[in-house]
C-alpha positions in Angstrom: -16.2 17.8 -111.9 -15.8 19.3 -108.5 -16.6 22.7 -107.4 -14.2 25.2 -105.9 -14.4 25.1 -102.2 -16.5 27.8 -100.5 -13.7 30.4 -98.9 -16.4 30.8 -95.8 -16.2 27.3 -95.0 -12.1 27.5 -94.6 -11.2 27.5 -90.9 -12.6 28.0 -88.1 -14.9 30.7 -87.0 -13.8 33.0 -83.7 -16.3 31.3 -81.5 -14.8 27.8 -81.8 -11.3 29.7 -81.4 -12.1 30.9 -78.0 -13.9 28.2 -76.9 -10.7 25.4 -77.5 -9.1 27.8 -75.9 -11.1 28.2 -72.4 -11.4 24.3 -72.2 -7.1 24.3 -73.0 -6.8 27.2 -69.9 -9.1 24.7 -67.7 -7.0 21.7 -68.2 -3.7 23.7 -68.0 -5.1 24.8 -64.9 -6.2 22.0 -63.2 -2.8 20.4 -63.6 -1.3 23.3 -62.5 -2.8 22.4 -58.9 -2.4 19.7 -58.9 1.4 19.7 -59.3 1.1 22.0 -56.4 -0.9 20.0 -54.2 1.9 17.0 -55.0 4.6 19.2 -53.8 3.2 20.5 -50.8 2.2 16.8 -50.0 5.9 15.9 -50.9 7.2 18.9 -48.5 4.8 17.6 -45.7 6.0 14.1 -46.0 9.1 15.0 -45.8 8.5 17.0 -42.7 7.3 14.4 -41.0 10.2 11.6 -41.8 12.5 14.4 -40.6 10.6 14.5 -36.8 10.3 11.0 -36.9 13.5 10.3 -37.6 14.2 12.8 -34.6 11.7 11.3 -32.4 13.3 8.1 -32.9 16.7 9.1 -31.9 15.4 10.9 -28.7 13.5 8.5 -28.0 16.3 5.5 -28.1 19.1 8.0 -26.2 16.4 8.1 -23.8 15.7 4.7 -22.9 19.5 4.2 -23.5 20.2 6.3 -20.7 18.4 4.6 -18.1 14.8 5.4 -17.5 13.7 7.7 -14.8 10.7 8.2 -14.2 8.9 11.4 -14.2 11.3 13.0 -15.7 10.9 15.7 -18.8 13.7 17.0 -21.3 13.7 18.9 -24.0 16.2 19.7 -26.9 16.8 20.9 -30.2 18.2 18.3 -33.5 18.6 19.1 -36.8 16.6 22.6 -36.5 13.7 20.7 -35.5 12.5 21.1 -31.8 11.8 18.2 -29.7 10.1 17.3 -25.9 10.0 13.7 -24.5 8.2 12.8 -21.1 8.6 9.8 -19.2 5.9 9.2 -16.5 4.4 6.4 -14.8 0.9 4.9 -15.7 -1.7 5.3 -12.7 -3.5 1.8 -14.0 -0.3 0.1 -14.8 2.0 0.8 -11.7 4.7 -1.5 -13.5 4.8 0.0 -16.6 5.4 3.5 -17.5 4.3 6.2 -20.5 7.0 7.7 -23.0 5.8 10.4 -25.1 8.4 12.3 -27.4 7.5 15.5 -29.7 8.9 16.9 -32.6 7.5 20.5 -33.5 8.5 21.1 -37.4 7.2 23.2 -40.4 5.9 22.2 -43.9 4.5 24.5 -45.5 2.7 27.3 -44.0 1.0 25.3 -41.0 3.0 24.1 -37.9 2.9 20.6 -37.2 3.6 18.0 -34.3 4.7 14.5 -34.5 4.0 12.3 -31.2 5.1 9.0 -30.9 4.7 7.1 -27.4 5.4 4.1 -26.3 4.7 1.9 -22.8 8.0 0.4 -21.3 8.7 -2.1 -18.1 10.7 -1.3 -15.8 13.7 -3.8 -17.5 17.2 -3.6 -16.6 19.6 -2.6 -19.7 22.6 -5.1 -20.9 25.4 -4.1 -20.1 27.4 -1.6 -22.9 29.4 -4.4 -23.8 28.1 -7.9 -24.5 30.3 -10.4 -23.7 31.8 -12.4 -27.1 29.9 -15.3 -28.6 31.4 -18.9 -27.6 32.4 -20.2 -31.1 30.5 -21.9 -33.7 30.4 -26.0 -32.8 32.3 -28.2 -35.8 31.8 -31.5 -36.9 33.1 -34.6 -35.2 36.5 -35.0 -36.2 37.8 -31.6 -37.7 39.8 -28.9 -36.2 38.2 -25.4 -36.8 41.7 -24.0 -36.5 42.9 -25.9 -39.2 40.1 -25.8 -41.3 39.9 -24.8 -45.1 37.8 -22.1 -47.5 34.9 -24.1 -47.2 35.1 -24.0 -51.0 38.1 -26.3 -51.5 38.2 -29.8 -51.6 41.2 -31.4 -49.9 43.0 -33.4 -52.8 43.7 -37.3 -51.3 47.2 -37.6 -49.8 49.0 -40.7 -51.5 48.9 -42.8 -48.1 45.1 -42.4 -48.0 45.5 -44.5 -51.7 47.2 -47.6 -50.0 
């Protein structure tokens, strides 16, 4: 026969309580930062796809503009601002140094994004490229006249004879 269960022994006791419960607030707050830390890393990424993105378009309207040499702007795109400076390398005489940069904010800290690039002194095309010649056809076959690719021509009856 089995003995009725000692009411002290029910339970936990006070200690073991407050202990589950300092190891729970750890945890809770370790996740805590780092969910923070992910979205400041998330804000700062996307900080710096936003001034790339900006240093890329600068940088392309500048060389699509013609490239003079020495020559600083400066300018303001999508509430980011931006510098670019073309120069010519003193080893290099033929080629010269583009540098753009994009000031933007993430978080609490100012940042900078620099790209730079060396260029040659190469001529542009011109705006508009002349139209490609067309596509060569097989011996034989009129591109004019030709079907969807997909069809098959059904045999004319004077082909049978």
């Amino acid at each position: 026969m089995r003995q009725p269960a000692n009411p002290a022994c029910d339970g936990f006791t006070l200690l073991e309580v407050m202990v589950a419960t300092a190891i729970l607030c750890a945890g809770l707050a370790a996740i805590v930062s780092a969910l923070g830390m992910a979205v400041q890393s998330t804000a700062i990424s996307n900080g710096y796809e936003k001034a790339r993105l900006v240093a890329e378009n600068q940088l392309a309207a500048f060389l699509v503009e013609g490239l003079l040499l020495d020559r600083e702007a400066k300018g303001r795109e999508n509430g980011l601002e931006w510098r670019i400076k073309a120069q010519t390398n003193p080893g290099l005489p033929d080629l010269y140094d583009v540098e753009v940069a994009v000031d933007f904010r993430a978080g609490a800290a100012q940042r900078t994004l620099v790209l730079s690039t060396r260029q040659s002194g190469f001529e542009l095309p011109p705006a508009e490229l002349p139209a490609f010649p067309p596509l060569p056809t097989a011996e034989g076959e009129d591109a004019a006249t030709e079907g969807d690719p997909g069809e098959t021509a059904a045999p004319s009856p004077e082909a049978a004879e």
